[in-house]
Structures are given as structure tokens and as C-alpha cells.
C-alpha positions in Angstrom: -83.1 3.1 24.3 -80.1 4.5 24.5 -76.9 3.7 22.7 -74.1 4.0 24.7 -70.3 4.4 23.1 -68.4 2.0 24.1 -64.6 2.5 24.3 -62.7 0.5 22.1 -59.2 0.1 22.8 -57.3 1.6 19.9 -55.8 -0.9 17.3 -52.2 -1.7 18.1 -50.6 1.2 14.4 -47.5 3.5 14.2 -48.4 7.0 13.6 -47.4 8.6 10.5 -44.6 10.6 12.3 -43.2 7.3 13.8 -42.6 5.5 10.4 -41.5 8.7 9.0 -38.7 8.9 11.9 -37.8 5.5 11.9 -37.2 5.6 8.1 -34.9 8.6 8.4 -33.1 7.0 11.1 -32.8 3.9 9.1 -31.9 5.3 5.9 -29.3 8.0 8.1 -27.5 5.0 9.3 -27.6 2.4 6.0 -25.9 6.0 4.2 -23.0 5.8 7.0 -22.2 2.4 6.8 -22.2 2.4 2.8 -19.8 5.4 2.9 -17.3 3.6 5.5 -17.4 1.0 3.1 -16.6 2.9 -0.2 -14.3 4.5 1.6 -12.6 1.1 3.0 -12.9 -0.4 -0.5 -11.0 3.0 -2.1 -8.2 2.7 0.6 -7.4 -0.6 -0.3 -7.7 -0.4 -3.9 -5.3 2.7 -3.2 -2.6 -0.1 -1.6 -3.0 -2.4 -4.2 0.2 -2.6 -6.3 0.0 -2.5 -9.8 3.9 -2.0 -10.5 7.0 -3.0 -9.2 8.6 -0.4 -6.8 12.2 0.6 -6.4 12.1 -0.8 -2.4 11.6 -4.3 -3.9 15.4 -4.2 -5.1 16.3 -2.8 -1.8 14.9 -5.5 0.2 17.0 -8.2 -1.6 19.8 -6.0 -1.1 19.2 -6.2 2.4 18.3 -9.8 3.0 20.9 -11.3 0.4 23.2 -9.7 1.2 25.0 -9.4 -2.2 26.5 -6.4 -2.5 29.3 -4.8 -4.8 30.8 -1.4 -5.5 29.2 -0.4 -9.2 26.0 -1.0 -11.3 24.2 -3.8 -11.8 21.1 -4.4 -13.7 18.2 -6.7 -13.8 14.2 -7.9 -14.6 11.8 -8.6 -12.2 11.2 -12.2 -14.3 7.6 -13.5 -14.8 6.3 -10.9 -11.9 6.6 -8.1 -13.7 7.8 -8.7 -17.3 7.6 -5.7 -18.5 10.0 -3.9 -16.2 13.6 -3.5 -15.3 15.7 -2.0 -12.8 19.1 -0.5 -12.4 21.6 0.0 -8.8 24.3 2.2 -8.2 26.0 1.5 -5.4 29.2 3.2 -3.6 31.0 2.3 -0.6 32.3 4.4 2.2 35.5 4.1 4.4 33.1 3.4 7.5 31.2 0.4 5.9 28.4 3.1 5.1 26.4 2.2 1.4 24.8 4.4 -0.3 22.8 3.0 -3.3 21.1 4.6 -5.7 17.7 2.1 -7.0 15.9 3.1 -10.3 12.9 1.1 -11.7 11.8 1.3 -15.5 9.4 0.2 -18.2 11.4 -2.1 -20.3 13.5 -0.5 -23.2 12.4 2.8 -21.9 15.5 4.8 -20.1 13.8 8.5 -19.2 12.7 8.9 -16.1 12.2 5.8 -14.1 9.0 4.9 -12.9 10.3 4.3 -9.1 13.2 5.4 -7.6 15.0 5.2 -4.0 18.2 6.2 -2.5 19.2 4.0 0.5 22.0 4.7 3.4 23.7 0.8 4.2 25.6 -0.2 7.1 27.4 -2.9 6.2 30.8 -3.1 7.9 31.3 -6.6 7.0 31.6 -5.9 3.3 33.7 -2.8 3.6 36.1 -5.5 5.3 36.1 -7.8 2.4 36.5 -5.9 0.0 39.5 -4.4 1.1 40.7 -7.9 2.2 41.1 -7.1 5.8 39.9 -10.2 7.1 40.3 -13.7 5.2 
């Protein structure tokens, strides 16, 4: 008698060399998304404002309104107890500002942590103040 060999279908495996690629492809693209991330997460942590900033004064300049030749200085309040800031602010004859914005650590009066200088136009107070209009 004779034994024949019979063919066997192969059993349904990945080679070596498959699982080896599909690991590095797998781990190539896990590293890539990990580093978009950390880089994501160090962007924002970059934004993230940990002390006041001179523009904060300019802002409420510009939306209040409230504006006068001279100094004036201030706290931020409860936000940022710890700080203060300080305006100087000079009028032109063409209702042009300019105001000069400095931000310190309380009782401190080097140099300021923040600082801005801002160009106004603000004809309307140029007017009042030299009364041309009631």
C-alpha cells in the first residue's frame, strides 16, 4: 500500500514579516499622533495666561471710554492681586492719543512686567476737553 500525501490546505497564520510590518506601521503612526498631541498640548499651555498683560488696560480704555490727559493708576482687584498698573496718557491737537500702559508686581517699580504703547483716535474727547462742544 501506498500512502499518498494528501494536500492540506494551509492553516489560515500571518507570516513573521507580516506582523513585523504591521507593528512598525502601527507603532509609526501611534508615535505621530502622540507627538501632534504634545505638541497641541505645549501650544496651549504656551497661551495660557498666567499674568495680567498691559493690553488688558488698553481694552477698557477703549470700550469705556474714560479717558483724561495725565497718569492714573490702578489694581487688577481679586483677578490678579498681586499686580498693578500705571497709564500715561497725552493728547494731540487732531484728537490723536497716545498712552503709554505699564504693568507691575505690586510694590515693585523697576521694570514693569508688561508694557504697551497705544496710538487713540478719539476726536470726541479732544472736543471736550477743550469745551468746543457743550
Amino acid at each position: 500500500m501506498r500512502l499518498r500525501a494528501q494536500k492540506h490546505p494551509a492553516p489560515a497564520a500571518f507570516t513573521l514579516m507580516e506582523v513585523m510590518i504591521a507593528l512598525a506601521i502601527f507603532f509609526t503612526v501611534a508615535f505621530v499622533i502622540l507627538g501632534v498631541v504634545s505638541q497641541g498640548l505645549s501650544t496651549a499651555r504656551a497661551l495660557r495666561t498666567t499674568r495680567p498683560d498691559a493690553s488688558i488696560i488698553a481694552a477698557d480704555l477703549w470700550i469705556t471710554n474714560k479717558l483724561e490727559e495725565g497718569s492714573e493708576s490702578g489694581n487688577f482687584g481679586k483677578i490678579y492681586p498681586d499686580h498693578e498698573w500705571w497709564y500715561d496718557a497725552m493728547a494731540d491737537t487732531n484728537g490723536m492719543w497716545h498712552v503709554d500702559i505699564e504693568v507691575y508686581r505690586r510694590g515693585s517699580r523697576g521694570a514693569p512686567e508688561s508694557s504697551l504703547s497705544i496710538e487713540m483716535f478719539r476726536p470726541q474727547w479732544q472736543t471736550k476737553k477743550l469745551g468746543l462742544q457743550p
